[in-house]
Every structure is written in C-alpha cells, then in structure tokens.
DOLUMPA-411141 format. One record per atom (N, C-alpha, C, O): residue in one letter; x, y, z. Coordinates in steps of 0.2 Angstrom, whole numbers, padded with zeros to 4 digits, always signed. Layout:
# DOLUMPA-411141
aXYZ
...
END
This chain:
# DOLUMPA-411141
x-0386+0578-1016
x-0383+0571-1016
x-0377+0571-1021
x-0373+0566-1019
x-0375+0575-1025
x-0370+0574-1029
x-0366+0575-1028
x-0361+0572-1029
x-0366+0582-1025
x-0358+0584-1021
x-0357+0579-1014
x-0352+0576-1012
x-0363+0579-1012
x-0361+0575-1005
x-0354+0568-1009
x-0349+0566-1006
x-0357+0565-1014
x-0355+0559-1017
x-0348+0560-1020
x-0344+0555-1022
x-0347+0567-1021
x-0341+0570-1025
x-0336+0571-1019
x-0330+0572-1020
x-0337+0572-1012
x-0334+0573-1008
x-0333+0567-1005
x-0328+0567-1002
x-0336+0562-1006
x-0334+0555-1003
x-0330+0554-1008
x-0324+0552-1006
x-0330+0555-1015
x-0325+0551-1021
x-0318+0555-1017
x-0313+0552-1015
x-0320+0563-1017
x-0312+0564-1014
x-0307+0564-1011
x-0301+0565-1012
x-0312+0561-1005
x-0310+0559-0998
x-0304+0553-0999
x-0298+0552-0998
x-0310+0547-1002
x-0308+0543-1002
x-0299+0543-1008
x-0294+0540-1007
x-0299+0546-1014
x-0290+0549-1015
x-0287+0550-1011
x-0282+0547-1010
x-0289+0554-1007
x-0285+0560-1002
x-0282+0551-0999
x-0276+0549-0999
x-0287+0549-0996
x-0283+0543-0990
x-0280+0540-0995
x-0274+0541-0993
x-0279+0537-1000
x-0277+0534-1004
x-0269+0536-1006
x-0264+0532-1007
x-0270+0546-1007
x-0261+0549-1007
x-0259+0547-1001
x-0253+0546-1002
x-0262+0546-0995
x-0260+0546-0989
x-0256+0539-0989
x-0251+0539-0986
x-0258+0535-0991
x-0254+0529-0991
x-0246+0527-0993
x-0243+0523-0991
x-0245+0534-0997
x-0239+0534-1001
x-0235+0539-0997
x-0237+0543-0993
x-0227+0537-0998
x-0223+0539-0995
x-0222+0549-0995
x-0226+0552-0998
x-0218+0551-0991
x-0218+0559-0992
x-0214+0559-0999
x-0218+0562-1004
x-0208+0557-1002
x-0207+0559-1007
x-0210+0558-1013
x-0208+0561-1017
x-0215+0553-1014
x-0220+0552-1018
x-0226+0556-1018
x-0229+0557-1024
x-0227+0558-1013
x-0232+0564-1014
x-0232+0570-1014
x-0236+0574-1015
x-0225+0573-1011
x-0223+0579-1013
x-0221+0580-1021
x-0221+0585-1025
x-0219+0574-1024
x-0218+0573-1031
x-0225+0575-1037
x-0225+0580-1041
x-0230+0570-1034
x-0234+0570-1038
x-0238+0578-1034
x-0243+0580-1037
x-0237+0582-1030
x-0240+0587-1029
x-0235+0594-1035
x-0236+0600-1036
x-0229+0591-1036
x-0225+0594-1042
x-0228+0594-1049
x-0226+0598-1053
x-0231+0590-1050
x-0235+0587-1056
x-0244+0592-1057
x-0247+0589-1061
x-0247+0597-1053
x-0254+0599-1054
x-0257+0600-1058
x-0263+0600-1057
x-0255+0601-1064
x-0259+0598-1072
x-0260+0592-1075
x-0264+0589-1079
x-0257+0590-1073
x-0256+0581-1075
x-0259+0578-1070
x-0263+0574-1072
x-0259+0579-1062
x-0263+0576-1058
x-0270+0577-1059
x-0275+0573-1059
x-0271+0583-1060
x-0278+0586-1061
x-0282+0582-1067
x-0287+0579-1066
x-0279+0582-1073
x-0280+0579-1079
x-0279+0572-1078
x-0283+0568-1082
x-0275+0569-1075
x-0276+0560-1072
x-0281+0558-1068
x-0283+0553-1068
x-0282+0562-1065
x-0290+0563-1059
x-0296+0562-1063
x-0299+0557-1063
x-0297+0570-1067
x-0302+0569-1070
x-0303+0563-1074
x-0307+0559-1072
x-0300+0561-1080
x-0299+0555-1082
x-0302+0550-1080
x-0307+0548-1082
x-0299+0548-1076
x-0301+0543-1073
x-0306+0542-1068
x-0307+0536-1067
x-0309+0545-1065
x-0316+0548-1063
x-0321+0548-1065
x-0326+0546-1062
x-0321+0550-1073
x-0326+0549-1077
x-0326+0544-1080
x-0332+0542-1081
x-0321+0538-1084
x-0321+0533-1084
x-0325+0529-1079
x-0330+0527-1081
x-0324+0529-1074
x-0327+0525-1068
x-0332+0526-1068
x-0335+0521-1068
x-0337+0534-1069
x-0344+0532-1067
x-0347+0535-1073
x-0351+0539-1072
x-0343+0533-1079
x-0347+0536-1084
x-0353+0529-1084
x-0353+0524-1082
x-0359+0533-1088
x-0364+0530-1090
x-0371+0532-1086
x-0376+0528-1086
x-0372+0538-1082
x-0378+0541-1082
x-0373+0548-1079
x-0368+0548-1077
x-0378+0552-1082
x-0376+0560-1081
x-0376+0561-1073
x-0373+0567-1072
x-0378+0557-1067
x-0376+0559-1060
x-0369+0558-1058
x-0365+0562-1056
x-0366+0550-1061
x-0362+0548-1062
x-0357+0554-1064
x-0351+0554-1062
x-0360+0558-1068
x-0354+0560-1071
x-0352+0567-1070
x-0348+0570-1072
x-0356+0569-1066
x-0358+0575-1060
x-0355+0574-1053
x-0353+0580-1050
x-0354+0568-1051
x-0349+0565-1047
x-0344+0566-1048
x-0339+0568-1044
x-0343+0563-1055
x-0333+0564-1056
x-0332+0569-1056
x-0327+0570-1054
x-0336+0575-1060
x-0331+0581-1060
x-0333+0585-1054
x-0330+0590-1054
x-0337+0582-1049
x-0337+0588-1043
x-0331+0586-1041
x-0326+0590-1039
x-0330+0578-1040
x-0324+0576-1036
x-0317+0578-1039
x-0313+0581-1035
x-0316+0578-1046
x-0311+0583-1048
x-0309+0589-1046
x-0303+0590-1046
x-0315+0594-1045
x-0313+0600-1043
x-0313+0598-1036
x-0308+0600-1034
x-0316+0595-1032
x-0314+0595-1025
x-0305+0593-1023
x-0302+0596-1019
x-0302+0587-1027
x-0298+0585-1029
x-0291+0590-1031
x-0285+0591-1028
x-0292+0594-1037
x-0289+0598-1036
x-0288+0605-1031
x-0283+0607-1029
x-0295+0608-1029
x-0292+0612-1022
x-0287+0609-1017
x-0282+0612-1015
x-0289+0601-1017
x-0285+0599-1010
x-0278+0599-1013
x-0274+0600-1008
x-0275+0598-1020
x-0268+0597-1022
x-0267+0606-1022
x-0261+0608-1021
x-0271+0609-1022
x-0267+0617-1023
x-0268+0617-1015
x-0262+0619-1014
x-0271+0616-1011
x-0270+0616-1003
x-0265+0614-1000
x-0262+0615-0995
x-0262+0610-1005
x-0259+0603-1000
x-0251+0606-1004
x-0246+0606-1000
x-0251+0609-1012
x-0243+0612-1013
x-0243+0620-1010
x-0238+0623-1011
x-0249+0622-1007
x-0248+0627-1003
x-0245+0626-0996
x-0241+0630-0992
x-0247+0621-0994
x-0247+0621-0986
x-0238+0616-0984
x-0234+0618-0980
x-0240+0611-0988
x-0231+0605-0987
x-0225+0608-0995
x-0219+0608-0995
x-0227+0609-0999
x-0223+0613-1004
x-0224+0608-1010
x-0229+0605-1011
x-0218+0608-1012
x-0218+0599-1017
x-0211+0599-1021
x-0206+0602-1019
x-0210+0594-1026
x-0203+0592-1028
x-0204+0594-1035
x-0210+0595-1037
x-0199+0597-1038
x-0201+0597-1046
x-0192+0597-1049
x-0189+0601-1046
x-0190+0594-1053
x-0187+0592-1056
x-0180+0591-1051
x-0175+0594-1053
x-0182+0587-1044
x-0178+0586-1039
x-0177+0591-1035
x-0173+0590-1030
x-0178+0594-1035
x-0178+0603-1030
x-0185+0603-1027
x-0191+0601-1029
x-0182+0606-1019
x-0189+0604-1016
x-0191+0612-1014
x-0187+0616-1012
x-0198+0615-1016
x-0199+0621-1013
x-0205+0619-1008
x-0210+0616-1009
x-0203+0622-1001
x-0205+0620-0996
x-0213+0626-0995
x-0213+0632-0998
x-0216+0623-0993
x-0224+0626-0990
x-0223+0627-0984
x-0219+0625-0980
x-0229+0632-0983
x-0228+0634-0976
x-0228+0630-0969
x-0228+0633-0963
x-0229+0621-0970
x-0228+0616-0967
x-0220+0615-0969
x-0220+0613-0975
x-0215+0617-0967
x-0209+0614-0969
x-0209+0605-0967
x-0209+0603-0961
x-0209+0601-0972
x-0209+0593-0971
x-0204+0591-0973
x-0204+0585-0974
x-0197+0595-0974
x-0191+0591-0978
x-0188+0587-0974
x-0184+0582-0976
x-0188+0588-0966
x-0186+0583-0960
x-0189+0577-0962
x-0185+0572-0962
x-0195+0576-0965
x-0199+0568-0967
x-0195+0565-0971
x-0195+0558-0970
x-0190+0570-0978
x-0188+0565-0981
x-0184+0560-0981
x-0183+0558-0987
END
C-alpha cells in the first residue's frame, strides 16, 4: 500500500511539471539536488504525523527523482542558460 500511495504522490508532481512551460522545466530539471531536496521537503511536511505517512513521502521522493534523472536523460535541461540536449532533442519547443 505504501508504494502504491508513493506512486500516486508522484504521479500526481509529474502532471503537475507538465503544466509548466518547456523552459521551466528543462530549468528546473538543471537544478537535481535542489529539486530533489525541495521534493523531499515538502513531502514529508505534508504527510508528516504517522510513520505510513512518512513512508509515502520518501517512496514518492525517490520515485520522483528517478523521473527527474529520466526526464534530464531523455529531454536534457538548462543550467546557467545553456541548453544540453537529451536524447529527445526538444530545443524546437523553445
């Protein structure tokens, strides 16, 4: 039940990045220690206060980060204005 619950938590970010523009999330996918560490954060704020709760957040953290290391493998990302491209080239989006 926990993971099942941790993959819905992730899911539900995942749509969530999807709402923001391509250069906002090639940005934030330049950022994977800070996204990682603002994920977890706030994850466990949310459903702190029983140990499932909190089993939840960090499964969704790590599901969360696989998808940001999938997603700057596959479309690339931005990092200090320079775009290195994944093996989706998406820079026509921009």
């Amino acid at each position: 039940m926990i993971i099942e619950s941790g993959v819905i938590v992730a899911l539900g970010l995942l749509f969530t990045f999807f709402k923001l523009s391509w250069k906002k999330r090639l940005q934030m996918l330049g950022k994977p220690l800070l996204m990682d560490c603002a994920v977890f954060l706030v994850l466990n704020i949310l459903h702190w206060g029983t140990f499932s709760g909190v089993m939840v957040a960090a499964t969704g953290a790590m599901i969360t980060s696989g998808m940001l290391t999938l997603g700057r493998w596959a479309v690339g990302y931005i990092d200090n204005n320079r775009y290195f491209s994944g093996v989706l080239n998406v820079a026509s989006k921009l």
